[in-house]
C-alpha positions as CSV (number, residue, x, y, z in Angstrom):
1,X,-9.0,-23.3,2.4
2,X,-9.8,-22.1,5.9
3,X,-9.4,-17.7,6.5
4,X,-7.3,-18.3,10.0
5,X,-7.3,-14.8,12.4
6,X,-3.6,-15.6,14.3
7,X,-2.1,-13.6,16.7
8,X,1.3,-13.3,15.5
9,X,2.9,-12.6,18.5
10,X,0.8,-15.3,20.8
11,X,0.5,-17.7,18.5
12,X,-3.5,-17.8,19.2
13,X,-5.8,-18.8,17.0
14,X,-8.5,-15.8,17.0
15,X,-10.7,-16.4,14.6
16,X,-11.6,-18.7,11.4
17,X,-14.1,-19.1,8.7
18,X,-15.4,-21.1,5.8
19,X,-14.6,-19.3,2.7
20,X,-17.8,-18.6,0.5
21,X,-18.8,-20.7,-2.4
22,X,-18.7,-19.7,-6.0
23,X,-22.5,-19.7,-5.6
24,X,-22.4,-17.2,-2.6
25,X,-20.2,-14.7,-4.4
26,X,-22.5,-14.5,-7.9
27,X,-24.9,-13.7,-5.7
28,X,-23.5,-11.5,-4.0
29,X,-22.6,-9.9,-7.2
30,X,-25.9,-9.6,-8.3
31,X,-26.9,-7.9,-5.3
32,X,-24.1,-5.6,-6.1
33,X,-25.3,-4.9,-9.4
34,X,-29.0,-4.1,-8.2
35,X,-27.3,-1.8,-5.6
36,X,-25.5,0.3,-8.6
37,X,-28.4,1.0,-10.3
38,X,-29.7,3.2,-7.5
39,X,-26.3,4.4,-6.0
40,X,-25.0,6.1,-9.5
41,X,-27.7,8.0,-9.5
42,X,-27.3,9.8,-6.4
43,X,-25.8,13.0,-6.4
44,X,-22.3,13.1,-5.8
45,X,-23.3,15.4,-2.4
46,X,-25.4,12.2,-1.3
47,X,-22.9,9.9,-2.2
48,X,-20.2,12.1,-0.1
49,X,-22.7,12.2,3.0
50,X,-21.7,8.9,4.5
51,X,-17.7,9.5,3.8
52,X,-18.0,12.1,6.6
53,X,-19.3,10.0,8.8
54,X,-17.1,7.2,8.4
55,X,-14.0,9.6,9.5
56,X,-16.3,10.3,12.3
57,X,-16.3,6.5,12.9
58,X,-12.6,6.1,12.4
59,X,-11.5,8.7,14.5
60,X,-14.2,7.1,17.5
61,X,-13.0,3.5,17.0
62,X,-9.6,4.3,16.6
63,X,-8.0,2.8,19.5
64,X,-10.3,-0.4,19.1
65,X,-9.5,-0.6,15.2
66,X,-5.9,-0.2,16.2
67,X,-5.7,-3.4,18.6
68,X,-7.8,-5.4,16.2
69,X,-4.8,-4.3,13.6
70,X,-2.3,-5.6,16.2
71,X,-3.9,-8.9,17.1
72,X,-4.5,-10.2,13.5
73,X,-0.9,-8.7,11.7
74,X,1.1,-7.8,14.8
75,X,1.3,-3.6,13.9
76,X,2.4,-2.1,16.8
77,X,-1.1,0.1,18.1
78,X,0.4,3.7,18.0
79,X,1.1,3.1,14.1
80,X,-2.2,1.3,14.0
81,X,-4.1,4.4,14.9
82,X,-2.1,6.7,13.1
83,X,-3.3,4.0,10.2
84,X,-6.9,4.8,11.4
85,X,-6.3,8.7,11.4
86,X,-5.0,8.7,8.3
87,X,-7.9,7.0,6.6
88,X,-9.9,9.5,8.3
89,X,-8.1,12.4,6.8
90,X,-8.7,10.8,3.1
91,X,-12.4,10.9,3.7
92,X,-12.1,14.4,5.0
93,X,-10.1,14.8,1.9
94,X,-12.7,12.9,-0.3
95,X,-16.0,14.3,1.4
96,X,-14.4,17.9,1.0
97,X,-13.3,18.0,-3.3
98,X,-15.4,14.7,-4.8
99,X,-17.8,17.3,-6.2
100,X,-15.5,19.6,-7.3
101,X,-13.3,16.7,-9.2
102,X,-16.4,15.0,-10.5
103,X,-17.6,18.7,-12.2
104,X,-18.4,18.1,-16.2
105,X,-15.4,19.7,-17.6
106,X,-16.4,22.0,-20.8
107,X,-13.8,21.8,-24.0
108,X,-14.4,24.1,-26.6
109,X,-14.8,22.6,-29.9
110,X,-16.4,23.1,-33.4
111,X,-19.6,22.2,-31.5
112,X,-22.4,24.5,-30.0
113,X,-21.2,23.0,-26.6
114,X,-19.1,19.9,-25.8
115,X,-18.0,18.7,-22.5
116,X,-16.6,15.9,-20.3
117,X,-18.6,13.9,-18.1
118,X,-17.2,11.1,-15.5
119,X,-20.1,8.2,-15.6
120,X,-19.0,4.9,-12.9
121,X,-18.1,2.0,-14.3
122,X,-20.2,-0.6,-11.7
123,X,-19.0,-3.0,-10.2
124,X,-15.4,-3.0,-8.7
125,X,-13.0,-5.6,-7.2
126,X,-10.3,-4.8,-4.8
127,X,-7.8,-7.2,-3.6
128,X,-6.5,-5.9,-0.7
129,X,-3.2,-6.7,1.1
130,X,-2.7,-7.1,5.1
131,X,0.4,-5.0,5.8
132,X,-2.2,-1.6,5.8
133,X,-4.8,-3.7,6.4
134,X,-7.7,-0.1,6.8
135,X,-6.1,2.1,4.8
136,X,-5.5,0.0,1.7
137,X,-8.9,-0.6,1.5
138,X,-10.3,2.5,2.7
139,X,-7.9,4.7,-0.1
140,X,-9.4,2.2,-3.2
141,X,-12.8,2.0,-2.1
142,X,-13.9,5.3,-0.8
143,X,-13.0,7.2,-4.3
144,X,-14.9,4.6,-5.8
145,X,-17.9,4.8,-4.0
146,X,-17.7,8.8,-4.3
147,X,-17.8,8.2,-8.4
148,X,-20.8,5.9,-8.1
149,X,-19.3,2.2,-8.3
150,X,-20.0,-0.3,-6.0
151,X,-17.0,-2.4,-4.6
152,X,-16.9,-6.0,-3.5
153,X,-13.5,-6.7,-1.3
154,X,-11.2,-9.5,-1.4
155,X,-8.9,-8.8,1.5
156,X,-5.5,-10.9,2.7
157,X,-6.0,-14.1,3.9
158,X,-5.2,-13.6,7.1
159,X,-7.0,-10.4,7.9
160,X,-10.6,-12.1,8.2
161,X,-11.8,-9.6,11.4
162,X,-10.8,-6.6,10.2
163,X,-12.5,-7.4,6.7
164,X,-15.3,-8.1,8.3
165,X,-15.4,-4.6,10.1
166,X,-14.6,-2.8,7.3
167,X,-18.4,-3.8,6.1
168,X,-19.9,-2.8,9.6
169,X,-18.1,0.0,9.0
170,X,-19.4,1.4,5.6
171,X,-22.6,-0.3,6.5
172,X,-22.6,2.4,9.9
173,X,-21.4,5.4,7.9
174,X,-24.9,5.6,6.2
175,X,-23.6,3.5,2.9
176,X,-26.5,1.8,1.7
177,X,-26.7,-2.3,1.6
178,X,-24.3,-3.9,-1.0
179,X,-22.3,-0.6,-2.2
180,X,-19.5,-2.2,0.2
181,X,-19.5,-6.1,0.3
182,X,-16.8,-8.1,2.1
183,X,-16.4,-11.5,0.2
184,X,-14.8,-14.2,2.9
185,X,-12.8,-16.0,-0.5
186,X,-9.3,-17.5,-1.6
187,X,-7.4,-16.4,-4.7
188,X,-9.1,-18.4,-6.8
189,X,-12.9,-17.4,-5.9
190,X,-11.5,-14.2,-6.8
191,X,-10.3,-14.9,-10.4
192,X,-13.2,-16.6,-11.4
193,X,-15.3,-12.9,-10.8
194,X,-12.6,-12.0,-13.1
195,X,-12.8,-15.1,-15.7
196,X,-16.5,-14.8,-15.7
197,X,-16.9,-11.4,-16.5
198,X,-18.5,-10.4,-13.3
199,X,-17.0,-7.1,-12.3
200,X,-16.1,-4.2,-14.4
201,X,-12.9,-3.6,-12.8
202,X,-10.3,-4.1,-10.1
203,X,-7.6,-3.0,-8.0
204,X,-5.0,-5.0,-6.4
205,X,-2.3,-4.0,-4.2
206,X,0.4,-7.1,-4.1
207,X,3.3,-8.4,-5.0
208,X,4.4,-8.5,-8.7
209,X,3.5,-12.4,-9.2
210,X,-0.1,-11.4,-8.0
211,X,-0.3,-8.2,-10.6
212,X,0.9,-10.5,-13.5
213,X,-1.8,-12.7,-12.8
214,X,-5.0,-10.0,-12.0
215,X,-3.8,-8.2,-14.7
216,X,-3.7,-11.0,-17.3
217,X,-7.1,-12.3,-16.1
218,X,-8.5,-8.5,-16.4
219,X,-7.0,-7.6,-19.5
220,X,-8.1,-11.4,-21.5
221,X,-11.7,-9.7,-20.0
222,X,-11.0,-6.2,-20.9
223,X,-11.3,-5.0,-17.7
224,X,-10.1,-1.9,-16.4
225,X,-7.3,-2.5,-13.7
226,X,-4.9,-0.7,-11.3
227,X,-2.0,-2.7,-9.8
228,X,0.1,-1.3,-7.0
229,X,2.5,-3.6,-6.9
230,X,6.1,-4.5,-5.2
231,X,8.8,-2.0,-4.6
232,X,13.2,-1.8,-4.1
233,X,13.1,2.3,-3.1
234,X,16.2,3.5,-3.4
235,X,17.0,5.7,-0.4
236,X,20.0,7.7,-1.9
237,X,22.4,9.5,0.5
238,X,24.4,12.0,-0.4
239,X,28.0,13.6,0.7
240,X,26.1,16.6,1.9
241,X,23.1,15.2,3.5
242,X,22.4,15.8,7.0
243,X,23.4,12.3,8.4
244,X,22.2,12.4,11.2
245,X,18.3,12.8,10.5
246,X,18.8,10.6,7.2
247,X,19.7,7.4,9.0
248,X,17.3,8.4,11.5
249,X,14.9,8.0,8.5
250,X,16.1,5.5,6.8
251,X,15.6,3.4,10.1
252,X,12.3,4.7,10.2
253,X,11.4,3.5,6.5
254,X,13.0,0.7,6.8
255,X,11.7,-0.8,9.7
256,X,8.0,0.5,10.1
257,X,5.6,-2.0,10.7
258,X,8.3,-4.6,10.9
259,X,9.9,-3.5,7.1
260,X,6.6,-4.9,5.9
261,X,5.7,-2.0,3.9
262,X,6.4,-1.2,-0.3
263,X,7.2,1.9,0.2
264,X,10.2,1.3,2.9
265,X,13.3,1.8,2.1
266,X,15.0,-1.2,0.4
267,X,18.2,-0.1,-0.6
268,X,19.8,2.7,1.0
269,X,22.6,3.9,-1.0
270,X,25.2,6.0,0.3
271,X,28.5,8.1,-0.6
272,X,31.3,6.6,-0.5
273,X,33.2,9.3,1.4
274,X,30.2,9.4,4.4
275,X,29.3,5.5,4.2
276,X,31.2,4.5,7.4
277,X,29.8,7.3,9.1
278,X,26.1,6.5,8.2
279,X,26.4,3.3,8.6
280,X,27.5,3.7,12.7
281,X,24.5,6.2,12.5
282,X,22.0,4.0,11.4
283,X,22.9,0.9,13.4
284,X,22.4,3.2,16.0
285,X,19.7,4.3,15.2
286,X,18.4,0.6,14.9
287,X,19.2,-0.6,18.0
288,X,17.5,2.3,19.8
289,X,13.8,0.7,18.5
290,X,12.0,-1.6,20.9
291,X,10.5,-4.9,20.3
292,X,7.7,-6.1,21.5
293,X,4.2,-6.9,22.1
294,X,2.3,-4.9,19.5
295,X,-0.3,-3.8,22.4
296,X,2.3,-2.4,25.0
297,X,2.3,1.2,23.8
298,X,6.1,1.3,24.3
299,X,6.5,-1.3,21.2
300,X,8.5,0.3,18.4
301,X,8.7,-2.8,16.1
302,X,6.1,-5.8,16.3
303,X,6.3,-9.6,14.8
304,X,6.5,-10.0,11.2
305,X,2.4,-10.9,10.1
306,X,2.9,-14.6,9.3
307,X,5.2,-17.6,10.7
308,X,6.2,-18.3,7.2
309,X,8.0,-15.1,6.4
310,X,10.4,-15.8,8.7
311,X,12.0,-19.0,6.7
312,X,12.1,-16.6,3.3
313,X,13.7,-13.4,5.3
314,X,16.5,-16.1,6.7
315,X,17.1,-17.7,3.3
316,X,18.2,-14.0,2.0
317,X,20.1,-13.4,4.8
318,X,22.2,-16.6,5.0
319,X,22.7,-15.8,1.2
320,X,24.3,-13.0,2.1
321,X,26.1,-14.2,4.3
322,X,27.5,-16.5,2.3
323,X,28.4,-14.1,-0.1
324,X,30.5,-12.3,1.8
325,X,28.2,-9.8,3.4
326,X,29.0,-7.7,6.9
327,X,26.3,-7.9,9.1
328,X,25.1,-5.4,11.7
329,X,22.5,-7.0,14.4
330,X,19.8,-4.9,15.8
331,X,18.2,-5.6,18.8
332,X,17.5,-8.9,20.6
333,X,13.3,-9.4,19.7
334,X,11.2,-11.0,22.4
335,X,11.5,-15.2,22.3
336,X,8.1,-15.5,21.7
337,X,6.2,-14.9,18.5
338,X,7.1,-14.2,14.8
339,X,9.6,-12.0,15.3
340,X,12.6,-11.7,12.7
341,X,15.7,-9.9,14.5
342,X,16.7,-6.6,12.9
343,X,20.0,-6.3,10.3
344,X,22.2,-4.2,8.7
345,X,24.2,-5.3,5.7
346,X,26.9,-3.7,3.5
347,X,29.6,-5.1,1.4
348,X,26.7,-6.2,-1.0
349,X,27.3,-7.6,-4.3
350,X,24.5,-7.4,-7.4
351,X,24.4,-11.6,-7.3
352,X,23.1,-11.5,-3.7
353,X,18.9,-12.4,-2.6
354,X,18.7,-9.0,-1.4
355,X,19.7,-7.0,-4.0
356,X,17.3,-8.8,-6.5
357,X,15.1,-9.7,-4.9
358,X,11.9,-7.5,-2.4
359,X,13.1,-8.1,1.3
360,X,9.6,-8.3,3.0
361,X,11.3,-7.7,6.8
362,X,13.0,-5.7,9.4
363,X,16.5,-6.3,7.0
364,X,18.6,-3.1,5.5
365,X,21.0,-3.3,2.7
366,X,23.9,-0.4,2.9
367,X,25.1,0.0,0.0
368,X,28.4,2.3,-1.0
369,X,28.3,4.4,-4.4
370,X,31.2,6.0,-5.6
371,X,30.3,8.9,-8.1
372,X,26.8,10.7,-8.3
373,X,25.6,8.7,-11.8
374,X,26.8,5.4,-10.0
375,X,24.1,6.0,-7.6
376,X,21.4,7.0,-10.0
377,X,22.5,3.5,-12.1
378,X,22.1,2.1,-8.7
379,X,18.6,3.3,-8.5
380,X,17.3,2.5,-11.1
381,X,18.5,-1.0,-11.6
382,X,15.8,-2.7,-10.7
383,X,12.8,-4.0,-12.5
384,X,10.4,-2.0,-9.6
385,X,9.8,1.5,-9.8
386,X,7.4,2.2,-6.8
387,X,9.6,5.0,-5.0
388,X,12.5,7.0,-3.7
389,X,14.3,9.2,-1.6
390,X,17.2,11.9,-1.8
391,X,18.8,13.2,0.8
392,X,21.2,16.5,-0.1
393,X,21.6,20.0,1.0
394,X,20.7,21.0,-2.5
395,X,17.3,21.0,-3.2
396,X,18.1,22.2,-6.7
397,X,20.2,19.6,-7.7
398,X,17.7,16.9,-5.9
399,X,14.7,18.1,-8.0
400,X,16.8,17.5,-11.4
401,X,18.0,13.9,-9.8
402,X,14.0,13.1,-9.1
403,X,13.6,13.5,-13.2
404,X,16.1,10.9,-13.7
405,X,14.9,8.3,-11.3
406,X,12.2,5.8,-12.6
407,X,9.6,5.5,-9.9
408,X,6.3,7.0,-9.5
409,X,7.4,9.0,-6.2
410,X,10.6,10.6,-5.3
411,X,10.8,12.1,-1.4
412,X,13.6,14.7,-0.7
413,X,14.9,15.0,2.4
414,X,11.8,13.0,4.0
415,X,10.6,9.5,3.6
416,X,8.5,8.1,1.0
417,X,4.6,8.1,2.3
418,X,1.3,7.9,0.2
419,X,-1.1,11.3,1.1
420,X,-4.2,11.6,0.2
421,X,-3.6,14.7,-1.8
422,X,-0.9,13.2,-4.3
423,X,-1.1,10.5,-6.8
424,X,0.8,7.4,-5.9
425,X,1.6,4.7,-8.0
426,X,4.6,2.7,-9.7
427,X,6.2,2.2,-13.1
428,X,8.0,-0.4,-14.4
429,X,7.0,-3.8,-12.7
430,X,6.0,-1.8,-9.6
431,X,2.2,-1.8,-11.5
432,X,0.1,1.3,-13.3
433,X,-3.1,3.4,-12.6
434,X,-2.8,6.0,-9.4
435,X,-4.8,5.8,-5.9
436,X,-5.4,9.2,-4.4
437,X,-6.2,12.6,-5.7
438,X,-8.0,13.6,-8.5
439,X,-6.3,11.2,-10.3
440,X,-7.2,7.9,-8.3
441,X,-11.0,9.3,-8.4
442,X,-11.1,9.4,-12.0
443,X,-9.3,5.8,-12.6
444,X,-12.8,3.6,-12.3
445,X,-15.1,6.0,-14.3
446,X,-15.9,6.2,-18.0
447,X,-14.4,9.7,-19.0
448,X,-17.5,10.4,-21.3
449,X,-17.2,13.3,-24.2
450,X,-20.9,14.6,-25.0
451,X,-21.1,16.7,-28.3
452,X,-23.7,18.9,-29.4
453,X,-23.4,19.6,-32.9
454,X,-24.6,23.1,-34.6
């Protein structure tokens, strides 16, 4: 299969490339593995050197990094350079604590001395999605590098360009030849570095379908995986919420970058006695966004990535529809491009496409609780547990809800966003292992017990 660049808004053709063979990626694997042999046994201050000088590079290219994001997934270019800025602040994050994280941690024992050292595993796979098309990467492979693997990318499809940059990029920062690889490949190209015991581990971000497979192939292997898979956030709204800046949020979650995102807000849940009056608020709030081309700085909501979305976005909606669902247009999109009109729906029932299923698009469900433990049921019925948001006056009361929600993130009174600082993750069929923090760090490294008897 051809990698096509496509400007989802023009319709151009930007770009396309031969995927690599099978013989092209072992050996790029072995050139991998000779570059691990060195690069573990840096110091962790070397290996830190060139992540300060990739935020250097991020924050100088932004603007340019932010069209390219634009052109090949349709993100409008002020969120493509907050993308940009915010994968500088995790290597400012990473350069800053990598040594202090990676410090041998002494245990006392019945030993003279025993301690815990973190050794890299090798040689890392990530399979990389196009909706964050930097900062996905950038948050698995920089704390991977830091701890001494090596990592070979398998990025979206449809992303080809900024792939391809992303190796310039490491390649610029100072990161020696073959630490960071790029490998031009379809889904199957990357299963067999799975089925032929190539790697030593790998991280997908995907949908659920994709983590049941990567996670089959790695575990037959015994390879160590982390899957950040699909999510259905619950965006829980309470009697005394402040309405106004919750449906200004929920807006926000749910339609950033086009409601392409896991983290948005997929069902927004609401008390009964305010639902009417959050639901005016949010269409409003809705219908105040602009779309538009992605590079006119005025552009509040760009084209979903890919033509095809638009014929699975339509077949939930007309099921909805069908079903006896109220709908609530946003505004009119431009009629050129892959653009999927923004929509509100309420007077959703549990047998409808979007309640069951992930809605991958600029399309909200409202949905009306009547008692506090209906809309924790709510909540949690789903077989995703990626994140969540309350909204309430009383932060004591919303700390004891966040216990009872299964997810690996609960917001209060804000939006649900991955920092650098905090581990993010899912349970349930939303995936396992953590990105970020001390925790994502320590998720590709053999945590290694040395004991030294009497």
């Amino acid at each position: 299969m051809t990698l096509k660049s496509i400007n989802p808004f023009t319709g151009e053709l930007t770009a396309e490339f031969a995927p690599m063979t099978d013989d092209a990626c072992r050996e790029a694997v072995g050139k991998a593995r000779a570059a691990f042999e060195t690069w573990k046994r840096l110091s962790i201050s070397d290996r830190v050197k060139p992540v300060e000088r990739l935020a250097s590079l991020f924050r100088r290219k932004k603007e340019e990094y932010a069209r390219l994001i634009a052109v090949e997934m349709g993100k409008p270019i002020r969120d493509g350079e907050a993308e940009i800025e915010k994968s500088a602040l995790l290597c400012d994050y990473y350069h800053q604590n990598s040594e202090k994280f990676l410090e041998s941690e002494t245990i006392e024992s019945h030993a003279a001395k025993s301690y815990v050292v973190f050794d890299p595993l090798g040689v890392i796979l990530g399979i990389m999605p196009w909706n964050f098309p930097f900062w996905q990467v950038v948050r698995w492979a920089v704390p991977a590098v830091v701890a001494g693997n090596v990592c070979l990318l398998k990025h979206a499809s449809n992303v080809p360009l900024t792939a391809l940059e992303l190796e310039k990029v490491f390649r610029e920062a100072g990161f020696p030849d073959h630490v960071f690889q790029t490998l031009l490949i379809g889904p199957q190209s990357a299963e067999l570095l799975l089925e032929q015991d190539l790697v030593e581990g790998v991280s997908l971000t995907g949908s659920v379908a994709a983590g049941a497979r990567i996670g089959s192939l790695a575990g037959k292997q015994l390879k160590k995986s982390v899957l950040e898979l699909g999510g259905s956030d619950p965006f829980l709204v309470f009697e005394d919420a402040d309405l106004d800046k919750a449906a200004r949020a929920a807006v926000r979650s749910r339609m950033a970058n086009a409601g392409q995102s896991c983290i948005a807000a997929k069902r927004i849940i609401v008390a009964q006695p305010v639902f009417d009056t959050f639901r005016e608020k949010f269409v409003a709030a809705m219908n105040a966004l602009k779309p538009g081309d992605p590079l006119d700085r005025s552009t509040d909501l760009g084209p979903v990535a890919r033509k095809e979305f638009l014929e699975g976005l339509d077949k939930q909606l007309q099921d909805a529809l069908k079903k006896g669902a109220e709908v609530f247009w946003g505004p009119e999109p431009p009629d050129r491009g892959c653009f999927f009109r923004p929509v509100a729906l309420s007077g959703l029932t549990a047998d409808m496409l979007v309640m069951r299923e992930e809605v991958f698009g600029p399309m909200a469900a409202l949905v009306e609780a009547g008692s506090e433990q209906e809309m924790i049921r709510m909540a949690n019925g789903t077989e995703l547990g990626l994140g969540a948001a309350i909204w309430t006056r009383d932060i004591e009361k919303a700390q004891k809800l966040a216990r009872q929600i299964d997810s690996g993130f609960v917001a209060i009174n804000c939006i649900v966003k991955s920092d650098p600082r905090l581990p993010f993750g899912g349970v349930k069929k939303s995936g396992f292992g953590r990105e970020l923090s001390h925790y994502g760090l320590k998720e590709f490294v053999n945590t290694k017990t040395v004991f030294v008897g009497q």
